[in-house]
C-alpha positions in Angstrom: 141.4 28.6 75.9 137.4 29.2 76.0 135.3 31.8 78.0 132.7 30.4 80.5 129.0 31.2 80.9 126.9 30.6 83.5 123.3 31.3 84.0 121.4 30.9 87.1 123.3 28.2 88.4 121.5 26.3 91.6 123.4 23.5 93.9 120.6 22.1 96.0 121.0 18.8 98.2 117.2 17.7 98.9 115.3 20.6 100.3 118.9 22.9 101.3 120.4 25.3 98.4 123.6 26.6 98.7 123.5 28.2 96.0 121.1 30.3 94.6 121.0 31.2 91.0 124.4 32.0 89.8 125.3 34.3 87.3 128.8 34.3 86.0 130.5 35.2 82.5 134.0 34.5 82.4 135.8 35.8 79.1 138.2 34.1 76.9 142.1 34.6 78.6 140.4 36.6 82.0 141.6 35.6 85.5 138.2 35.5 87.7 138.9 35.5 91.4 135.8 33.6 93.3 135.8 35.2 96.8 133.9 35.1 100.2 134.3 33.7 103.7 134.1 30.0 104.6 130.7 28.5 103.8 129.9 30.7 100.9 129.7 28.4 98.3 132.7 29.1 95.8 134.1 25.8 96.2 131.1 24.2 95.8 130.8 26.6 92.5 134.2 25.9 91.2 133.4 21.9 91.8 130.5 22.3 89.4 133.0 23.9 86.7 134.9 20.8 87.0 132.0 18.5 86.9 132.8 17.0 89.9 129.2 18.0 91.5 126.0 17.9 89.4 123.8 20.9 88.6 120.8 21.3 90.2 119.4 23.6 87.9 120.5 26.5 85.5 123.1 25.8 82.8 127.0 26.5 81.8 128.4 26.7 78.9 132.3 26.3 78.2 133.4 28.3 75.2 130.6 27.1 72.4 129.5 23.6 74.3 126.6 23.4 76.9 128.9 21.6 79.6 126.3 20.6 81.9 125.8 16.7 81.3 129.5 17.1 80.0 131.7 14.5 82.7 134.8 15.5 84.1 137.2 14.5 81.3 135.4 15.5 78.5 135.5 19.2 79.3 139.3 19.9 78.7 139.8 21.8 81.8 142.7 21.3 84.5 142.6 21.8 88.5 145.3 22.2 90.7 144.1 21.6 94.3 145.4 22.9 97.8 146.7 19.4 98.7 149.1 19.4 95.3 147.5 15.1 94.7 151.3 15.0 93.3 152.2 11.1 93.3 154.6 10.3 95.8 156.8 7.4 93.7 156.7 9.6 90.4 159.6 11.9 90.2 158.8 16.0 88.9 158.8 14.2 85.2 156.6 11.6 86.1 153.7 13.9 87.5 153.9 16.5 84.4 153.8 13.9 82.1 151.7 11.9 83.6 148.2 12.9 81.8 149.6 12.7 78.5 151.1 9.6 79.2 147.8 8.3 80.2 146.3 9.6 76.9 148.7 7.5 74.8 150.7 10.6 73.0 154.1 10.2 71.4 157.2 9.7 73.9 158.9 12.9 72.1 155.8 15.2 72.3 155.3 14.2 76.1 159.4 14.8 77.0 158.6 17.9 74.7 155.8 19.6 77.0 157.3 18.7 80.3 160.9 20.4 79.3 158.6 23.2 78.6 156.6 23.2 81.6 159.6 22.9 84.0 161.2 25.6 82.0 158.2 27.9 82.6 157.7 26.8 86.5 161.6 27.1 87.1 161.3 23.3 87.7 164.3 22.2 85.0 166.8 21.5 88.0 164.0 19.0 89.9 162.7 17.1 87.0 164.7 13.8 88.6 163.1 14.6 92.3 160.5 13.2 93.9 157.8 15.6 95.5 159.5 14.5 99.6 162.3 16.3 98.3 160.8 19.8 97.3 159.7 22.5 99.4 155.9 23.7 99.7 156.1 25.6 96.8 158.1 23.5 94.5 155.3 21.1 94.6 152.6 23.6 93.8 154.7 24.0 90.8 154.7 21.1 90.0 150.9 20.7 90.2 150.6 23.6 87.9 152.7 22.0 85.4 150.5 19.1 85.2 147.6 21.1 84.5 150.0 23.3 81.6 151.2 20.2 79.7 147.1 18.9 79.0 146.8 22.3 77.8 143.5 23.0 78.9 140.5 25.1 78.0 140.4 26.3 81.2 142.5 26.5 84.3 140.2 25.7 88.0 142.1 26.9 90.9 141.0 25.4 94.3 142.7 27.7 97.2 146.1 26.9 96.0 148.2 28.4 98.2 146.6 27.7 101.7 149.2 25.6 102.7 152.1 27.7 102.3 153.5 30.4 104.8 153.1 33.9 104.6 156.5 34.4 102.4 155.7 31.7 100.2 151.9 32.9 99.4 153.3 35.8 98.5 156.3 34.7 96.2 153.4 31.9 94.7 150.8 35.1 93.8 153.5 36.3 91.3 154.3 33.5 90.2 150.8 32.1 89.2 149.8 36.0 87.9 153.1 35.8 85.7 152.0 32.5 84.7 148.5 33.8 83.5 150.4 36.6 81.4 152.8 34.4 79.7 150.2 31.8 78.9 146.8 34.3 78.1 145.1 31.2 79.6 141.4 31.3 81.1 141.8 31.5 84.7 138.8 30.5 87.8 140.5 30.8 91.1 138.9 30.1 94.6 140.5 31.8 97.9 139.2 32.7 100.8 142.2 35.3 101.4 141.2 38.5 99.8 144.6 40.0 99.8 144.9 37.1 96.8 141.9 38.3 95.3 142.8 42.0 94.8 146.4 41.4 93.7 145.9 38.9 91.4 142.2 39.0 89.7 141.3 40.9 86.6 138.5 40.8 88.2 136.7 39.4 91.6 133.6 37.9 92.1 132.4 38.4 96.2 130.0 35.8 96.9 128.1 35.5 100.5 126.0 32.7 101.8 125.1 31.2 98.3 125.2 34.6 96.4 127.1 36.8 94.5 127.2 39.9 95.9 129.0 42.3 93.2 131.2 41.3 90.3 133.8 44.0 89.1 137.8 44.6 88.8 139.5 45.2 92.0 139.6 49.0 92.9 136.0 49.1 91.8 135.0 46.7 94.5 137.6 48.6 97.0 136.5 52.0 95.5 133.2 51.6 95.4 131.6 48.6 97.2 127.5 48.3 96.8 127.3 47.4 100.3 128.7 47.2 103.5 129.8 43.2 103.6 131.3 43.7 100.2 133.2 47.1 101.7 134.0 45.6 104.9 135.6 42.1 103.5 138.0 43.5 101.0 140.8 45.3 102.5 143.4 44.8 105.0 143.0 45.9 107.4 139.4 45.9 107.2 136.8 49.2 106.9 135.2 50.6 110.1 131.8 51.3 110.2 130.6 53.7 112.5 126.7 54.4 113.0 124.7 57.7 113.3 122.2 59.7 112.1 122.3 61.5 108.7 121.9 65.4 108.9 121.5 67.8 106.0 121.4 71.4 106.9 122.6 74.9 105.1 126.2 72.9 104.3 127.6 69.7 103.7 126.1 66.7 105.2 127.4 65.0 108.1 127.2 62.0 110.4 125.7 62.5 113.9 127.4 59.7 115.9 127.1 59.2 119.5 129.0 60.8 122.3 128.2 64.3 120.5 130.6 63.5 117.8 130.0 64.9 114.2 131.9 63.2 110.8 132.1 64.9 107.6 130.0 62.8 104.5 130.7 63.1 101.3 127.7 62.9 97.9 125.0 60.0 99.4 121.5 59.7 98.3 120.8 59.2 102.3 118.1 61.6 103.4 118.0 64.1 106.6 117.4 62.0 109.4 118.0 58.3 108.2 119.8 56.0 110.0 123.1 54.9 108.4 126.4 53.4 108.7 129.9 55.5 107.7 132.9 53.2 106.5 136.1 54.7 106.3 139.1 52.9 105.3 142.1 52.5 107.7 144.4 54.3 105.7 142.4 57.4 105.6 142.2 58.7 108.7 144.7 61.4 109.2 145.6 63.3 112.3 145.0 66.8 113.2 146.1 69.6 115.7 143.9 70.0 118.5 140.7 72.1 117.5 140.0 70.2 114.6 138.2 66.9 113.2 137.0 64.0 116.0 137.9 62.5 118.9 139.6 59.3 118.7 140.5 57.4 121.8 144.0 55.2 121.5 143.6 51.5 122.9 146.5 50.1 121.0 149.4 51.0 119.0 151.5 48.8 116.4 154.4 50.1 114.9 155.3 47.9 112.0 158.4 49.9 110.7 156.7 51.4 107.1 153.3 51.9 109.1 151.8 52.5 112.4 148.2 50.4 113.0 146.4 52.1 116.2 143.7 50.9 117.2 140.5 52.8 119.4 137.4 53.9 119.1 135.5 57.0 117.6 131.9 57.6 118.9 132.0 54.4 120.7 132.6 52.5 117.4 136.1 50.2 117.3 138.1 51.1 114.4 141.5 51.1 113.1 144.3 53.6 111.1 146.8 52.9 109.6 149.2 56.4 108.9 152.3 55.9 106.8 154.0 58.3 109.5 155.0 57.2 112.7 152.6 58.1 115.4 153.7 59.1 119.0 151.0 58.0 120.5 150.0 56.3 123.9 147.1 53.9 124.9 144.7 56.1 126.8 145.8 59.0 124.8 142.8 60.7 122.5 143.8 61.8 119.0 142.2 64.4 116.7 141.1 62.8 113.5 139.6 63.6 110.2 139.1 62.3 106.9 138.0 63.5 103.4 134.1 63.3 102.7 134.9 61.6 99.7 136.7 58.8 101.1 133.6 58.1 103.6 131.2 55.2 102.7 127.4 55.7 103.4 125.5 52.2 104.1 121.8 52.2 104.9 122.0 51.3 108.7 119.2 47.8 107.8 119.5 46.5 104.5 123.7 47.3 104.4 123.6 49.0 100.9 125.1 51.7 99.8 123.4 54.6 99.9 
C-alpha cells in the first residue's frame, strides 16, 4: 500500500485545461471517492494516476517516489474498469492469474494467489468458467481479483459499477467497501453516482468543471456543504433552494421569499437585506396544522411504501419532501410546512457560497 500526493495537478490539451491545479493527498489504506457530474474531469484525473495520460504540469507522488515520468507498469498500481477488459477465452483462473503469469512467477505462488482471490470475491465455484457464463457482477469480481493477486500499491477504480442494475450496484457497493476493510488497501474511485460516493468513501472529493470544489468525509459535505453546487449534488433526493431576501429584525432571522411567504433561518453570516438562497433538505420538511409554518402547494405525490416523495412548490420555488409518514395528500392541495432553522442552508444568491 502507499498514500498519494498531488500538488497542483494541470491536464491541458493545447490552449484548453480541463483541469486546473489539483490538489489531492490521499493517505496510506484511505478509500477517496472522486465525484462530480459528467465532464468534470475525474476520469481524466484518475487516468493520470494510472499514467495513462501525461501531466501537464504540477507533480504526484506515490508513497515516497515522484510518479510523474513513472510509465504505467512501473508504478504498482491496479485498475478495474467499467467494461470488466476480462479475456473472453481465459476461464475465471486464467484472468486472475493472468498478470502474474505474465511476470514469470512460480506456478505454485500464482495457483496460490488466485485460490485466495476467488476465496475473498466468492469466485471459488467459477474458477473453471469463462466470463459468457457469469452474471454482471461475477465478472466485476473477477476484474477485482486481477487487480488483488498483483498486489498493488494502489487500487484505481474507474466507475465500476455503471453497468450493473439498480440491485446489483447496490449488492457490488458492499462488496467492494468489505473488500477495502479486509484488505486496508489504498483505494481512488471515480463515479458519477453520488449515492456511491456517500456510502462508500472515507472520504469524497466533489470536483466541478476542472476543480475541486470541497474535500471532506461524507456527512461533512452533506452537513455542511461550502456552497450550493456541492449542497445541491449530494443527496437523493436533491436540496431545494429557494430565493429571498435576508431580514434581521428584534428576533431570529428569516427568509423573505416571494408570494409574502416568510422561512425561518438559522446562524448565517448573511446581512439584513442581502440577497440569498435557502436549501433545505427533502427529509426536513415536516408538516404542520393549519396556522403554522408556510404554504406549500402539492403537484405530485409518490408513495414508495417506507416514504412519501411530494413534490410542489413553496414561494414559487420547486421543491421536494420526503416524510417517513404517509401523507394524505392531493395534487392541488396546499400543505403547511416548516423546518428547523438549523437544518436551513444560506448560500449567497451570486457567487453560490455559503454564507
Amino acid at each position: 500500500m502507499a498514500a498519494l500526493r498531488i500538488e497542483q495537478l494541470v491536464k491541458a490539451y493545447g490552449a484548453t485545461r480541463v483541469l486546473h491545479g489539483i490538489d489531492l493527498d490521499v493517505a496510506n489504506g484511505e478509500f477517496v471517492v472522486l465525484v462530480g457530474p459528467s465532464g468534470c474531469g475525474k476520469s481524466t484525473l484518475l487516468r493520470m494516476i494510472a499514467g495513462l495520460d501525461d501531466i501537464s504540469s504540477g507533480k504526484m507522488w506515490i508513497g515516497d517516489r515522484l510518479a510523474n515520468s513513472l510509465p504505467p507498469q512501473r508504478r504498482n498500481i491496479s485498475m478495474v474498469f467499467q467494461s470488466y477488459a476480462l479475456f473472453p477465452h481465459m476461464n475465471v483462473r486464467g484472468n486472475v492469474g493472468f498478470g502474474p503469469r505474465i511476470r514469470r512467477e512460480a506456478g505454485e505462488t500464482i495457483a496460490a494467489k488466485v485460490a485466495k482471490a476467488a476465496q475473498t470475491l466468492n469466485l471459488s465455484d467459477y474458477l473453471d468458467r469463462f466470463p459468457r457464463q457469469l452474471s454482471g457482477g461475477q465478472r466485476q469480481r473477477v476484474a477485482m481479483g486481477r487487480t488483488i493477486v498483483r498486489e498493488p500499491d494502489l487500487f484505481l477504480f474507474d466507475e465500476p459499477l455503471s453497468n450493473l442494475d439498480a440491485k446489483l450496484r447496490v449488492q457490488m457497493r458492499t462488496e467492494i467497501k468489505a473488500l477495502h476493510q479486509a484488505l486496508k488497501t489504498t483505494i481512488v474511485y471515480v463515479t458519477h453516482d453520488q449515492i456511491e460516493a456517500m456510502t462508500m468513501a472515507d472520504r469524497i472529493v466533489v470536483m466541478n468543471a476542472g476543480r475541486v470544489e470541497q474535500i471532506g468525509a461524507p456527512l461533512e459535505l452533506y452537513d455542511r456543504p461550502v456552497n450550493k453546487f456541492v449542497a445541491g449534488f449530494l443527496g437523493s433526493p436533491s436540496m431545494s433552494f429557494i430565493p429571498g431576501v435576508l431580514e434581521r429584525g428584534d428576533g431570529p432571522a428569516r427568509l423573505r421569499a416571494s408570494e409574502g411567504v416568510f422561512l425561518p433561518v438559522g446562524e448565517t453570516q448573511a446581512a439584513s437585506g442581502q440577497r440569498v438562497e435557502t436549501g433545505i433538505r427533502p427529509e426536513h420538511y415536516r408538516v404542520v396544522g393549519e396556522n403554522g409554518g408556510f404554504p406549500f402547494k402539492v403537484e405530485v405525490v409518490e408513495p414508495t411504501g417506507a416514504e412519501t416523495h411530494v413534490f410542489g412548490t413553496i414561494a414559487g420555488a420547486a421543491v421536494r419532501c420526503v416524510f417517513r409518514e404517509r401523507i394524505a395528500a392531493t395534487p392541488g392541495e396546499t400543505l403547511r410546512l416548516d423546518v428547523d432553522p438549523a437544518q436551513v442552508h444560506v448560500f449567497d444568491a451570486e457567487s453560490g457560497l455559503r454564507l
